[in-house]
Residue, then its C-alpha position, 0 to 999 in steps of 0.5 A: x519526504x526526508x531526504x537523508x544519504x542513508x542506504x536501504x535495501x531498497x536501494x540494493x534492490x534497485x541496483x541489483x534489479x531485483x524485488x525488495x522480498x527477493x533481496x531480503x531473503x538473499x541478504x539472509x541466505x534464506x532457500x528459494x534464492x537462485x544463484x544468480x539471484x544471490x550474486x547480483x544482491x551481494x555485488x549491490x550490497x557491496x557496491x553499496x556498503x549494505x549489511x542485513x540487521x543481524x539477529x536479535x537474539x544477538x543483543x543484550x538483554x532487556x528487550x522481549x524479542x517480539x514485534x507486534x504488527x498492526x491491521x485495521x483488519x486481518x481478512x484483507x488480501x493487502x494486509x494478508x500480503x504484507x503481514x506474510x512478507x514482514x513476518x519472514x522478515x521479522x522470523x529470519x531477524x530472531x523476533x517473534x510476531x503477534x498479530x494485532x487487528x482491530x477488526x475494522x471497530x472503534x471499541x477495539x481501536x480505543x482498547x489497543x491505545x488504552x492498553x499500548x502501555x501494557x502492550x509496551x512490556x511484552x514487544x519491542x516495537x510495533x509495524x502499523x498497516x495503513x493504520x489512519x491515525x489521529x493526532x492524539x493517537x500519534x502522540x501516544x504510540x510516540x510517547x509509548x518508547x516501542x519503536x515504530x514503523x508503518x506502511x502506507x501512512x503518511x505524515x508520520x514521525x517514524x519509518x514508513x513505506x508505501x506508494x505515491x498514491x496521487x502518482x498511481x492515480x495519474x497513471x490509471x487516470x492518463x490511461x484512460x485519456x490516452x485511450x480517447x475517453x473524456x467522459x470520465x467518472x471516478x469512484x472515490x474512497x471519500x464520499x465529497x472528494x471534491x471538498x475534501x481531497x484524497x491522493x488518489x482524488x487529487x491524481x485523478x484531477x491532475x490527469x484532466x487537468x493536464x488534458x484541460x478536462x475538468x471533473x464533471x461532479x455528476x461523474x463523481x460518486x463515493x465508494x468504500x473499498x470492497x465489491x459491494x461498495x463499488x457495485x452500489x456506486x456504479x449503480x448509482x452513477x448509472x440509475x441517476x443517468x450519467x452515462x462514462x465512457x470509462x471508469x477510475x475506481x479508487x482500488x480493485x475491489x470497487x472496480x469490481x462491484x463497478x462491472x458487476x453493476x455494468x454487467x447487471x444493468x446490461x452495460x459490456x465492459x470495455x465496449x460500452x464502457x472501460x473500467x480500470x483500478x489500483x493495486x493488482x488485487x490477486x483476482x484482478x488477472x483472472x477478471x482481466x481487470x486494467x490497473x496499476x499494480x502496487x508491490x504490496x509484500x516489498x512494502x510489508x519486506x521493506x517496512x520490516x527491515x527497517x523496523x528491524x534496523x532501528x532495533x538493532x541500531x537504537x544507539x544511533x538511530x536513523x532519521x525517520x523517511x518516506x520510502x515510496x515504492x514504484x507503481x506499474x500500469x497493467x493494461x487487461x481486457x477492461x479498457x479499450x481505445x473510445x470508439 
C-alpha cells in the first residue's frame, strides 16, 4: 500500500467514531444527520484540516459534470450497495451518474474498452466495482485521460478502496479453530486454490498455519459466488466422503448453498457441522449465518470522495492509495464450539 500523509474522510471518520457514509453526508449537511452526529465529524474535520470536495458545478467549464460508475453486474447486492452509497455522493457533488454493467459477459466487456474513447467525451471519470482487469485493460483506461477510482481491486494505478480480503479470511478461519474444529473445509472462489492462490485462500491457510494445521486437499473444493454454487460444492465434499466439522465459505451466498446441501443431505448446522462466511450479506441475520461483515456502502462513500477530490483537485493531484477498510467478526447461530 502507498503510504502518503494525505487526509481522508476515512480519517474524519476514524477520529469522530462514525461510519464513512455518515460523515460524508454530515460533511455536506445533507438531512438524516443527528446533531450530535454533526458536531463530532466538524471536531474531527477541524481537528484534521478536512474540507468536503466542493460542487462541480463550481468549476470551469469543459468537463461534462458526469461520472460513470462501473459493475460486472447491476443485480448483486454489493454492488447495489455500493452503487447507492457513491451516487449520493456523486449527487450531493454536483455530478450526475451513468450506471454502467456489464452483465457478467465477455462481448460487453470487450464493447465498453473498445468504446472508453467515445465514453471519454460524455464523463469525467469512471468508479470501477471489483472490476478483475487485465493488464492491456489497465492500460487503456490509464491512457483514456478519465480519472479514475475503484473498489475492491488491487494492484492499481488509481485510488482504491476495499478490505484486506486475507485478513477477512483469517478472521472467519481463526474462529473456527477458536471453537475446537481441526477438521476444516474451505469453498474457494477458485477451482485449484492450492496452485493458485486468492487472498481469502491465502488467510484461510494462514489461520492453520498458525495452529500447525495443514489444508487437507479432499477438504478443499471451488465454489462460485452464488447459492447454487455453493450448494454444488458442498454436495461434492460430502458425495466424495469428507466429512468437516466445520466450513469457510468464501462469501455468504456460497455459504448458503453450503447449508441448503447440509440440510438436504440431512446434515444439522451447527451440530453436525459449523459454517461461516464473508461479507454480511443483508440475509445472513435472517439465517443466522456467522461471518465477517465488510462495510460495503463506506467502500462505495469513500471510493466516490475520492474520485470526487481528484476531480476538483486535477491541478495538483494526490498520489494514488490503497485505502482497506476494517472487518468484523459476526458470531450467528451457524457455528458452535466441536463437541
Amino acid at each position: 500500500m502507498v503510504r502518503t500523509h494525505r487526509v481522508t474522510i476515512q480519517d474524519v471518520a476514524v477520529l469522530s467514531g462514525l461510519s464513512i457514509c455518515t460523515v460524508s453526508r454530515a460533511l455536506r449537511n445533507l438531512p438524516n444527520v443527528s446533531e450530535k452526529a454533526q458536531r463530532q465529524v466538524a471536531e474531527a474535520a477541524s481537528k484534521l484540516g478536512y474540507k468536503a470536495s466542493a460542487a462541480a458545478s463550481r468549476l470551469a467549464g469543459g468537463t461534462t459534470g458526469s461520472v460513470a460508475i462501473v459493475a460486472p453486474t447491476a443485480t448483486a447486492w454489493f454492488f447495489a450497495q455500493a452503487v447507492e452509497a457513491a451516487e449520493e455522493v456523486f449527487g450531493d457533488s454536483g455530478y450526475d451518474t451513468v450506471l454502467i454493467s456489464l452483465r457478467n459477459k465477455a462481448t460487453v466487456r470487450k464493447q465498453f474498452f473498445e468504446d472508453l474513447e467515445s465514453l471519454a467525451q460524455r464523463v469525467d471519470g469512471l468508479l470501477l466495482l471489483n472490476i478483475d482487469l487485465a493488464p492491456g485493460e489497465v492500460e487503456a483506461l490509464d491512457a483514456s485521460g478519465l480519472a479514475v477510482a475503484s473498489v475492491g481491486m488491487r494492484n492499481v494505478p488509481w485510488d482504491n478502496v476495499g478490505i484486506d480480503d486475507e485478513h477477512a479470511a483469517w478472521q472467519a478461519t481463526q474462529h473456527l479453530l477458536g471453537l475446537g474444529h481441526w477438521d476444516l473445509a474451505v469453498l474457494s472462489s477458485n477451482e485449484h486454490p492450492v496452485v493458485t492462490e486468492t487472498p481469502r485462500f491465502r488467510g484461510f491457510r494462514r489461520a492453520l498455519d498458525e495452529h500447525h494445521l495443514t489444508v487437507h486437499p479432499d477438504f478443499v473444493v471451488g465454489a462460485g459466488p452464488s447459492i447454487d454454487d455453493g450448494r454444488r460444492a458442498m454436495t461434492e465434499l460430502i458425495t466424495r466422503g469428507a466429512r468437516p466439522t466445520a466450513v469457510f465459505a468464501h462469501c455468504d451466498e456460497a455459504a448458503f448453498g453450503a447449508l441448503t446441501a447440509l440440510r438436504e443431505h440431512g446434515l444439522s448446522v451447527p451440530k453436525n457441522v459449523s459454517v461461516i462466511g464473508i461479507d454480511d450479506h443483508p440475509m445472513s441475520w435472517f439465517l443466522g449465518l456467522s461471518t465477517v461483515a465488510q462495510p460495503v456502502a463506506d467502500q462505495g462513500a469513500f471510493a466516490a470522495n475520492l474520485l470526487c477530490d481528484r476531480l476538483l483537485n486535477n491541478e495538483t493531484p494526490n498520489q494514488p492509495s490503497n485505502h482497506l477498510l476494517d472487518t468484523k467478526l459476526i458470531e450467528r447461530k451457524t457455528t458452535r464450539h466441536k463437541r
